[in-house]
DONU-198945 format. One line per field, with one value per atom (N, C-alpha, C, O): residue number from 1; residue in one letter; atom name; z, y, x. Coordinates in Angstrom, 2 decimals. Each point is the difference from the previous one (the first is absolute). Example, Ala and Ser with C-alpha at 12.3 -4.5 7.8 and 13.67 -1.06 7.14 Angstrom:
! residues 2
gukol (1; 1; 1; 1; 2; 2; 2; 2);
nulum (A; A; A; A; S; S; S; S);
lumke (N; CA; C; O; N; CA; C; O);
up (7.80; 0.00; 0.00; 0.66; -1.38; 0.06; 0.73; 0.17);
north (-5.69; 1.19; 1.20; -0.02; 1.07; 1.19; 1.09; 1.11);
east (13.19; -0.89; 0.90; 1.04; -1.39; 0.82; -0.77; 0.51);
***
This chain:
! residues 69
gukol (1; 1; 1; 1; 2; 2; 2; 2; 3; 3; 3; 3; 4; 4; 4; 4; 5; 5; 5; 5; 6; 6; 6; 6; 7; 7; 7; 7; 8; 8; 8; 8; 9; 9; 9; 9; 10; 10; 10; 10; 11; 11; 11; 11; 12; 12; 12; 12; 13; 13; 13; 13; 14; 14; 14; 14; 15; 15; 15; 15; 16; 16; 16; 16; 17; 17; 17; 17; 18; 18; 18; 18; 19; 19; 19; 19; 20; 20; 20; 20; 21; 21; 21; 21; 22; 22; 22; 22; 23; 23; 23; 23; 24; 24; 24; 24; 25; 25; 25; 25; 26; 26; 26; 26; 27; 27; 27; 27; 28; 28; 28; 28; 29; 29; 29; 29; 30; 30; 30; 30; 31; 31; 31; 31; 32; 32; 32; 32; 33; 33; 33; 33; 34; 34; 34; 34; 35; 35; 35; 35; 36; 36; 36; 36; 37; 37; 37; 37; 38; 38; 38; 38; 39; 39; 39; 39; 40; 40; 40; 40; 41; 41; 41; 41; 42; 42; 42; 42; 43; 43; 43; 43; 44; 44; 44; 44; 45; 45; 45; 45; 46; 46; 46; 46; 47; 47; 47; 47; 48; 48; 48; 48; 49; 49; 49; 49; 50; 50; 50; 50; 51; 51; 51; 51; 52; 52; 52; 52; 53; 53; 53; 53; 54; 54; 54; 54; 55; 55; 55; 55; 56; 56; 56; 56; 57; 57; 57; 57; 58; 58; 58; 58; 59; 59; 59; 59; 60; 60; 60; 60; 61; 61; 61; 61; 62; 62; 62; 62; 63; 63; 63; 63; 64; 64; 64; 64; 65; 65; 65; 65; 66; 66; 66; 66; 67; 67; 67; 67; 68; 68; 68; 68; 69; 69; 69; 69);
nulum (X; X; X; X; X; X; X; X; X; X; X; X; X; X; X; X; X; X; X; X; X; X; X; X; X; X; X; X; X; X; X; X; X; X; X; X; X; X; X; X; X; X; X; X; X; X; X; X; X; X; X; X; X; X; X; X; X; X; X; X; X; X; X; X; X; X; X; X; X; X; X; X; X; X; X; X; X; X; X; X; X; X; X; X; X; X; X; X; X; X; X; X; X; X; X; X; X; X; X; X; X; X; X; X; X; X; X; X; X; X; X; X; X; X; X; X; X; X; X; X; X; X; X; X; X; X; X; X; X; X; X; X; X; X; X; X; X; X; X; X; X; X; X; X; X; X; X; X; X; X; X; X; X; X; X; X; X; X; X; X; X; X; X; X; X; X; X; X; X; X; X; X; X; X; X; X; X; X; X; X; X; X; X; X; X; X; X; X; X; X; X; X; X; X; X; X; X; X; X; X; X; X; X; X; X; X; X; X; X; X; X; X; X; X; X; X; X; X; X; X; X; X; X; X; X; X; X; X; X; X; X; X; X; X; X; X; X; X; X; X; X; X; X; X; X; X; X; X; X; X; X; X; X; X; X; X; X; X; X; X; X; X; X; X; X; X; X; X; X; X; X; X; X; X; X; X);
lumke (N; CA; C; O; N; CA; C; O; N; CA; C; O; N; CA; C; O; N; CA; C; O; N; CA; C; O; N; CA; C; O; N; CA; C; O; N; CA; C; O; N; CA; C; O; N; CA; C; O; N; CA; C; O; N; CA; C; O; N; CA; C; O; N; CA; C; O; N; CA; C; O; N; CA; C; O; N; CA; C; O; N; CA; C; O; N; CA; C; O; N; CA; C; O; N; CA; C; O; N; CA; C; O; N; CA; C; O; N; CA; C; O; N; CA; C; O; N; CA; C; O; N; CA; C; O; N; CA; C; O; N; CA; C; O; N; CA; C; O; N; CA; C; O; N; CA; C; O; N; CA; C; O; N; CA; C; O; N; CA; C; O; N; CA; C; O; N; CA; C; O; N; CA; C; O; N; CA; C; O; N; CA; C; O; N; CA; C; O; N; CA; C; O; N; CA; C; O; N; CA; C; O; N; CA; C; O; N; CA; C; O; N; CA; C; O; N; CA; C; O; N; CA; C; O; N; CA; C; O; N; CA; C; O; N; CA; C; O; N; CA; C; O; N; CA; C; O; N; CA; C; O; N; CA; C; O; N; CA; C; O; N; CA; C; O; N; CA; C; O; N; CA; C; O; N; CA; C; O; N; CA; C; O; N; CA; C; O; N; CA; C; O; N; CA; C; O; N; CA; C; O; N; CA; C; O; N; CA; C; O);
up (4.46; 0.84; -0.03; 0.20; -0.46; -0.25; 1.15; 0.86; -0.44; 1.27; 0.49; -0.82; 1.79; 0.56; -0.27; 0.05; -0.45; -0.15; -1.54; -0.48; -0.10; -1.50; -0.46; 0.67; -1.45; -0.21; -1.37; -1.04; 1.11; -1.00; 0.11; 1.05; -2.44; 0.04; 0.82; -0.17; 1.30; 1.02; 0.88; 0.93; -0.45; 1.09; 0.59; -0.69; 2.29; 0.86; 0.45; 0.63; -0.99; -0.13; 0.91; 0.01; 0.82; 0.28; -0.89; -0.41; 0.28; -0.76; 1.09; 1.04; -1.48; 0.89; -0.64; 0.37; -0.94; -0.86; 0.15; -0.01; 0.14; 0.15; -1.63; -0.66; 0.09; -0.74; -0.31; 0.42; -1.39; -0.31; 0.66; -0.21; 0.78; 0.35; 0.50; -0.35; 1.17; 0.16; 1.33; -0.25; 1.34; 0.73; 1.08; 0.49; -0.55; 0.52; 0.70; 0.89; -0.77; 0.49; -0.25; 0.81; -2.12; -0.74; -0.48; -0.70; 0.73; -0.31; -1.12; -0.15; -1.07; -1.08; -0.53; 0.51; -1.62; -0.57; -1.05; -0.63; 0.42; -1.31; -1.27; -0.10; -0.84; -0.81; -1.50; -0.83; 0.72; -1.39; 0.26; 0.80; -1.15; -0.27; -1.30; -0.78; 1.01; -1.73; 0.42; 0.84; -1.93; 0.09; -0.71; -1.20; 1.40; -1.05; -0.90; 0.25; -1.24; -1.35; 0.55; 0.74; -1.32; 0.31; -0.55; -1.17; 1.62; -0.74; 0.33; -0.54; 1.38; 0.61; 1.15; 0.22; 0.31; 0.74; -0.33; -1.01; 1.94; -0.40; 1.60; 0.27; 0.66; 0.56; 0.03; 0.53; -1.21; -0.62; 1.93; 1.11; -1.86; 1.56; -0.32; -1.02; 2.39; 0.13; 0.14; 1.05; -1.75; 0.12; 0.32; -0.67; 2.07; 0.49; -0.05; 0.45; -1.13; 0.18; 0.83; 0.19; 0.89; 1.38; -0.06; -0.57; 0.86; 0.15; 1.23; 0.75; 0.10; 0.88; 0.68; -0.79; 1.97; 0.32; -0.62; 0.17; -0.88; -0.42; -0.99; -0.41; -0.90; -1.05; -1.18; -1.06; 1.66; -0.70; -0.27; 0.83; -2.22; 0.09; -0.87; -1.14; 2.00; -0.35; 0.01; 0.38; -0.96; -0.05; 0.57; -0.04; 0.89; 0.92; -0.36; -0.99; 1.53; -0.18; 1.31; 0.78; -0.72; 1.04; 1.13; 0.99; -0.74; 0.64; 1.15; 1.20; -2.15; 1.08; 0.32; 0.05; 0.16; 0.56; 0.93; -0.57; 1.72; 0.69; 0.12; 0.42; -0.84; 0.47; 1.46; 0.85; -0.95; 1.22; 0.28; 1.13; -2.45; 0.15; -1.06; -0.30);
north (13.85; 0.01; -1.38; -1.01; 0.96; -1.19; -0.46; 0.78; -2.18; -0.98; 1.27; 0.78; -0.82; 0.40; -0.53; 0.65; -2.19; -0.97; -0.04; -0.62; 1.47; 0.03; 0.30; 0.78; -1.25; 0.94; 0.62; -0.65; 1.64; 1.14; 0.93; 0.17; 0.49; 1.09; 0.93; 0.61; -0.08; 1.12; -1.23; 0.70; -1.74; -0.51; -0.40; -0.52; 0.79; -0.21; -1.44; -0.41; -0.20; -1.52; -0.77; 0.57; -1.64; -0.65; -1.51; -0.57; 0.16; -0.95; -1.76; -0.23; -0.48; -1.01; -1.50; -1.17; 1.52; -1.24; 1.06; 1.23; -2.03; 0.14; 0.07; -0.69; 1.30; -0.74; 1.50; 1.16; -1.86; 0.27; 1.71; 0.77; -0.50; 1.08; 1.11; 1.18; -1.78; 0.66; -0.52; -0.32; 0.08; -0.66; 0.38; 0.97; -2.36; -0.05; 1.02; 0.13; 0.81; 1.28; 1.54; 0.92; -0.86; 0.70; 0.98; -0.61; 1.86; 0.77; 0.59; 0.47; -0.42; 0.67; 0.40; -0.30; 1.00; 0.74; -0.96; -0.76; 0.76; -0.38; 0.86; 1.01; -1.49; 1.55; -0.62; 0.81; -1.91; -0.68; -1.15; -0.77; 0.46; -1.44; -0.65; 0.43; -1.69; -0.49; -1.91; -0.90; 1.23; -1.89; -0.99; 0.28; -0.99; -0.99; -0.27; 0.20; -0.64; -0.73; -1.48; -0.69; 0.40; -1.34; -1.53; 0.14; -1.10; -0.78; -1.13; -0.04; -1.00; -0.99; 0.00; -1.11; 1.92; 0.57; 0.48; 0.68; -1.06; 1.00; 1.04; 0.54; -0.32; 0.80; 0.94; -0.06; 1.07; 1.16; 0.70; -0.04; 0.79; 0.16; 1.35; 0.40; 0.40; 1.48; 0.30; -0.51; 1.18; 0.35; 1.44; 1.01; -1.15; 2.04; 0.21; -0.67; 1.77; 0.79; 0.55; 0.36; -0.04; 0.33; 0.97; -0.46; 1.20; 0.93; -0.16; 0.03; -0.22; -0.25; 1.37; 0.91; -0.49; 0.81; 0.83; 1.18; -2.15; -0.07; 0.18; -0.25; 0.67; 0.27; -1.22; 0.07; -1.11; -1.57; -0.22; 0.24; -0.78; -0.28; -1.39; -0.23; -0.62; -1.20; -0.25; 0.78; -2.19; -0.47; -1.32; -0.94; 0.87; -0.78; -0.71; 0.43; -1.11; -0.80; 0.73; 0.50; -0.54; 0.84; -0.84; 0.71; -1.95; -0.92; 0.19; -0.20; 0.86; 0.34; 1.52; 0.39; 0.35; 1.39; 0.10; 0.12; -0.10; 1.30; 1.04; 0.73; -0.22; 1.84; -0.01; -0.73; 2.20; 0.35; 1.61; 0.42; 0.22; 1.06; -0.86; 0.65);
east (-13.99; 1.19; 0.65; -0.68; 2.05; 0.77; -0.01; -0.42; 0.85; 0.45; 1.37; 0.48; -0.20; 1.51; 1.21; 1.04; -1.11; 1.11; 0.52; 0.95; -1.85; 0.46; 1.71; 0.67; -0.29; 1.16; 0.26; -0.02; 0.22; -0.21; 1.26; 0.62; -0.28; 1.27; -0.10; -1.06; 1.90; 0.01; 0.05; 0.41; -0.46; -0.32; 1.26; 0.88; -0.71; 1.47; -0.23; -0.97; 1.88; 0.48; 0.80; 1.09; -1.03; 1.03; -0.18; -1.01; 2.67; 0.51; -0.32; 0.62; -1.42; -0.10; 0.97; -0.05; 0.50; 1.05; 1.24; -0.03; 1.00; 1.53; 0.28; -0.77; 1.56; 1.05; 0.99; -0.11; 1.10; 1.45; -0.01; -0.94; 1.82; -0.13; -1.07; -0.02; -0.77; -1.47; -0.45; -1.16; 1.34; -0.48; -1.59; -0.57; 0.43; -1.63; -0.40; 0.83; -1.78; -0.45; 0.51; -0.10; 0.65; 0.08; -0.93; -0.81; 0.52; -0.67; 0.35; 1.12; -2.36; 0.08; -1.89; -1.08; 1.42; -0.92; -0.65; 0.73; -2.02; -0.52; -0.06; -0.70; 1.46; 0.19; -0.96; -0.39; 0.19; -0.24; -0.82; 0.53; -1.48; -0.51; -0.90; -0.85; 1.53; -0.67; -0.82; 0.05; -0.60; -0.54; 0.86; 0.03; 0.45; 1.25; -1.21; -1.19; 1.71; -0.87; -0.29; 0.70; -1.95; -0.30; 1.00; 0.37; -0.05; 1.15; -0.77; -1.11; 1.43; -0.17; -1.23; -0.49; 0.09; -0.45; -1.29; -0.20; -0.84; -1.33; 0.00; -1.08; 2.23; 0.19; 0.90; 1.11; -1.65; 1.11; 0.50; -0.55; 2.30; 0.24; 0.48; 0.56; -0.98; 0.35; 1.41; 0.41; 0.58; 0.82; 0.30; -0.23; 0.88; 0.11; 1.65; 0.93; -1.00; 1.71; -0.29; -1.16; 2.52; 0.25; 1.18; 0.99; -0.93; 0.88; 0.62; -0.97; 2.19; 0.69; 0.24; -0.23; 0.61; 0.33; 1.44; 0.29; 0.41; 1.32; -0.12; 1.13; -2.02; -0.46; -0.31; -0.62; 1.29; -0.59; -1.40; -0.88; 0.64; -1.14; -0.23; 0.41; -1.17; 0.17; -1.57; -0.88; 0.75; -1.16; -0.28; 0.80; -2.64; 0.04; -1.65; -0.61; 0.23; -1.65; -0.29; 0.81; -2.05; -1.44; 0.43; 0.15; 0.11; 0.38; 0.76; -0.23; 1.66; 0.79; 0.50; 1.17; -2.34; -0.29; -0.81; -1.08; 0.90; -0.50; -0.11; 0.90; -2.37; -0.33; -0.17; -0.49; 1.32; 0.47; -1.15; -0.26; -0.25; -0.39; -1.47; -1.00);
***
């Protein structure tokens, strides 16, 4: 059995970073997630697509999501 705080595709989301048209506490869907490739970095970072209520779907770091479900 996974931790609860995981975030995984199906999972109901709020947005904890502001930006361009999206503002802070925003609710969306996890529809996609990937690991960036390693570069500079020996800390690879989770990237989740979010589906907006509005049918947008943008992409965000684990960082600035909250599960809500």
């Amino acid at each position: 059995m996974s931790p609860p705080d995981i975030l995984r595709p199906g999972n109901l989301v709020r947005i904890r970073r502001a930006s361009i048209g999206v503002p802070k506490g925003t609710i969306g869907l996890i529809v996609e997630g990937f690991t960036a490739p390693l570069r500079a970095s020996n800390n690879p970072k989770e990237i989740w697509i979010v589906e907006l209520l509005n049918g947008r779907q943008l992409r965000y770091l684990g960082r600035d999501l909250e599960k809500i479900n």
